[in-house]
C-alpha positions as MATLAB code, in Angstrom:
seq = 'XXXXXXXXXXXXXXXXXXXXXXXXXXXXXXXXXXXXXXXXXXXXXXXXXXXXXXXXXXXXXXXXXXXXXXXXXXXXXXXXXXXXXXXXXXXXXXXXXXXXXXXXXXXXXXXXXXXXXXXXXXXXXXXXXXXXXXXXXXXXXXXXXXXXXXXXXXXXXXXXXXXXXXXXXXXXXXXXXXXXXXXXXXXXXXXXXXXXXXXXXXXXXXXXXXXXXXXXXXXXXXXXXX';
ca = [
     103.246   97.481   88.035;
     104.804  100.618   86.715;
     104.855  103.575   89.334;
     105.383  107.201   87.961;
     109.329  108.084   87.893;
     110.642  111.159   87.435;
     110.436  112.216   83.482;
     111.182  115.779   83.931;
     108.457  116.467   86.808;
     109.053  118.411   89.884;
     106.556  117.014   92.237;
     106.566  114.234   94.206;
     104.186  112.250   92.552;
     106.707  111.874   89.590;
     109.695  110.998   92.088;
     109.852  106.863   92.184;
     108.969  104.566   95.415;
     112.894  103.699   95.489;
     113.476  107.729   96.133;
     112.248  106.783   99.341;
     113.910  103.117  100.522;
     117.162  101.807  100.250;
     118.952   98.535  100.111;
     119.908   97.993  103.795;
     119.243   95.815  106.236;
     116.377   96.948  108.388;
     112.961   96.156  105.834;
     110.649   96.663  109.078;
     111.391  100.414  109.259;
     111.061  100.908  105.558;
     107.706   98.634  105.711;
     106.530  101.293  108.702;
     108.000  104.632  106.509;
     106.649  103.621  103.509;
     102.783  102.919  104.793;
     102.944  105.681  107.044;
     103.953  108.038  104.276;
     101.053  106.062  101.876;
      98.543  106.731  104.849;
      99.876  110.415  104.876;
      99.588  111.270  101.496;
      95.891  109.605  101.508;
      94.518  111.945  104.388;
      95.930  114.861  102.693;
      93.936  113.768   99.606;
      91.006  113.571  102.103;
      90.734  117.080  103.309;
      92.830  116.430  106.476;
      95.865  118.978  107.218;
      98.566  117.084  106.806;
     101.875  119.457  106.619;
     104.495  119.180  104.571;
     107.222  118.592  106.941;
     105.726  115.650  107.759;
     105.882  114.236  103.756;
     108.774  115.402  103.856;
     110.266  113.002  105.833;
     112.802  110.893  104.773;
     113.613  106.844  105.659;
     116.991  108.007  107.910;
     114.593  110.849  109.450;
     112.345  108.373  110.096;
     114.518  105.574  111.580;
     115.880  108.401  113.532;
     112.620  108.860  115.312;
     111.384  105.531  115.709;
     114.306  103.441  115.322;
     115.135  100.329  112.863;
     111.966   98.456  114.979;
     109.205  100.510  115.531;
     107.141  100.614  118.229;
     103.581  100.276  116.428;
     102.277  102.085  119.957;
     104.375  105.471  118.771;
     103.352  105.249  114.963;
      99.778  106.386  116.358;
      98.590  110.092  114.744;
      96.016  112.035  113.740;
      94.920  114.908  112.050;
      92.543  117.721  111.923;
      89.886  117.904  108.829;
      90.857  120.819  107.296;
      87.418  122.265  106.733;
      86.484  121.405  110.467;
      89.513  121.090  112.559;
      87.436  119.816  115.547;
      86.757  116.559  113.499;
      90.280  114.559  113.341;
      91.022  111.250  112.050;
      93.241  108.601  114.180;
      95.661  106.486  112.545;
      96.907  103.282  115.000;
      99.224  100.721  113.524;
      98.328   96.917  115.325;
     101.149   94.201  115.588;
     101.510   91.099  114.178;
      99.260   88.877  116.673;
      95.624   88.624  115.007;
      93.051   90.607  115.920;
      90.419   89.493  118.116;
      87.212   90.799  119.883;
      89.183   91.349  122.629;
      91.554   93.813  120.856;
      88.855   95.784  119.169;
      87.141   96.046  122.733;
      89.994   97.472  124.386;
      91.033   99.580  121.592;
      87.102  101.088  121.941;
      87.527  101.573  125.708;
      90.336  103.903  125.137;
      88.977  105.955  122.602;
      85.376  105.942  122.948;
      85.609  109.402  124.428;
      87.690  110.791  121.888;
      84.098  113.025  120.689;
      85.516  114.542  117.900;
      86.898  111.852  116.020;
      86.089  111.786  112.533;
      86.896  108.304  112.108;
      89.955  105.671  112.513;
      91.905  103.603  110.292;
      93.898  100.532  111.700;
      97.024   99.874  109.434;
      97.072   95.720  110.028;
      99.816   93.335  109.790;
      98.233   89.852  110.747;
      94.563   88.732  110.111;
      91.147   90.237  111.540;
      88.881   87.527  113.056;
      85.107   88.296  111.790;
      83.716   88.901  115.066;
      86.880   91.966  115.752;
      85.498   93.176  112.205;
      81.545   92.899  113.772;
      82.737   94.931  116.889;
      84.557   98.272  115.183;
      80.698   98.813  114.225;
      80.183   99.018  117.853;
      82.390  102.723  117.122;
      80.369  105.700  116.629;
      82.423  106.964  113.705;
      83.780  105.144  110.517;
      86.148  102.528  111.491;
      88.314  101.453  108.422;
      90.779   98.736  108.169;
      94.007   98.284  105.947;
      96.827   95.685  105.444;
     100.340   97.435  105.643;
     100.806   95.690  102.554;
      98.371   97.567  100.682;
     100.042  100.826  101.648;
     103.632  100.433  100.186;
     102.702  102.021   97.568;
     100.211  104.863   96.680;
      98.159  103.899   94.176;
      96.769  106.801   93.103;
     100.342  107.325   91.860;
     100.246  104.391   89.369;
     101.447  105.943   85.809;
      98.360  104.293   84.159;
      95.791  105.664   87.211;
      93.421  108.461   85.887;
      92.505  111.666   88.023;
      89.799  111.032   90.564;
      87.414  113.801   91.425;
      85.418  113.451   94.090;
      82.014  115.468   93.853;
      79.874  117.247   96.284;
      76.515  117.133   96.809;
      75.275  119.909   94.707;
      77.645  119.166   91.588;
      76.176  115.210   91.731;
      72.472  117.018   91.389;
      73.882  119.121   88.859;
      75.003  116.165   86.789;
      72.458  113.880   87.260;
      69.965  116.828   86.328;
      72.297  117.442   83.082;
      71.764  113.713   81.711;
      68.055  113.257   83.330;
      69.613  110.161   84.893;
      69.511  108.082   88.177;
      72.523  107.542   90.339;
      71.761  103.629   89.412;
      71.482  104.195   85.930;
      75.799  105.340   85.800;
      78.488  103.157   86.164;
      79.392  101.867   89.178;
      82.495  101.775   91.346;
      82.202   99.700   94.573;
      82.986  100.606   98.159;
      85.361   97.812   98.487;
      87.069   99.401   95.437;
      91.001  100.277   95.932;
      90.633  103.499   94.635;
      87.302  104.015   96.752;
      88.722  102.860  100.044;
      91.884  105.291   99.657;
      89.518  108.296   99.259;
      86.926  107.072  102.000;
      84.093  106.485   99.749;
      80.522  105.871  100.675;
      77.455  104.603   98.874;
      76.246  107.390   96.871;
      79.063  109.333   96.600;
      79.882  110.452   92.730;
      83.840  110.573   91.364;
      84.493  112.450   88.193;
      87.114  110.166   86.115;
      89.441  111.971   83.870;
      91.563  109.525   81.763;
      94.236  111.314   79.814;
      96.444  110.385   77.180;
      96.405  107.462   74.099;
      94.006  108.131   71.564;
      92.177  111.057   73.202;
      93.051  113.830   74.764;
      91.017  113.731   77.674;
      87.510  111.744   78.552;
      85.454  112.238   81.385;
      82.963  109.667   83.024;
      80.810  109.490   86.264;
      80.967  106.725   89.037;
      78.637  106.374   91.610;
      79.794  103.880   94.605;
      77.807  101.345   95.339;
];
């Protein structure tokens, strides 16, 4: 898969994944880095304030901090929604035992009085167990899980990955009223969706894709999730 290199860009989304890695020895930290920035980057796209010193960071800042073996416990953060700092979203990274019942339980017991939690993502490393998934619905908020596999790269960064905008209420009503359709009656994108799990997607939500380049200039659909 081709990521988006630097061509003459000035941003970091033209900079390549090996901009921030190297060749040494110590994969674990660069495994941890590279998620953590992923996970970063995707709350930013979210709404959430994520600052800039904190993308920023490089690997040797990073192993600085945390070491060459991290300490999932100290990779924990969160962040204020930008529109509503009271609601934050917690980011815990889990070791590599599986997760059981037990885990989820425990992990509930600490947080459960965290009020203003928007939600919380566990970055994974081993498998879930079906009844740990059953339990995180136990969690008043939106509990979403990801493999730190999934996050080593961004994928909204992919050089063949249109733009994704994600619509509010009044500008779906405002193009379903334009076309005199239904949301059922567009094309669909699913929950389970890569692109619709990075920007925490939920059924009835509409994204605005803009695919640039090739034969047209621009063309513009509408995707309801599903």
């Amino acid at each position: 898969m081709a990521a988006k290199c630097g061509g003459g860009g000035s941003g970091d989304s033209d900079k390549c994944i090996t901009r921030y890695a190297d060749e040494g020895s110590c994969l674990e930290s660069q495994r941890y880095f590279l998620s953590r920035r992923t996970v970063l980057e995707m709350l930013r796209d979210r709404g959430y304030d994520v600052s800039n010193s904190e993308l920023a960071l490089s690997l040797a800042e990073f192993r600085s901090i945390f070491g060459d073996k991290p300490d999932p416990e100290r990779l924990r953060f969160y962040f204020p929604l930008r529109s509503n700092p009271t609601k934050k979203m917690l980011v815990m990274f889990l070791g590599t035992d599986q997760v059981k019942t037990k885990d989820i339980r425990a992990m509930f017991m600490q947080i459960v009085n965290r009020e203003s939690l928007q939600g919380l993502i566990l970055i994974l490393q081993s498998k879930v167990t079906a009844y740990a998934k059953k339990e995180t619905e136990k969690f008043s908020f939106k509990v979403e899980l990801f493999q730190i596999t999934d996050l080593l790269v961004n994928i909204t960064k992919h050089i063949l990955t249109p733009k994704y905008e994600i619509l509010n209420a009044a500008k779906k009503h405002k193009i379903l009223k334009k076309y005199e359709v239904e949301e059922k009656q567009l094309p669909w994108m699913l929950e389970t969706d890569a692109i619709a799990r990075y920007y925490g997607l939920e059924k009835g939500q509409l994204v605005k894709v803009t695919y640039s380049g090739g034969i047209v200039d621009a063309l513009e659909i509408h995707r309801c999730v599903m």
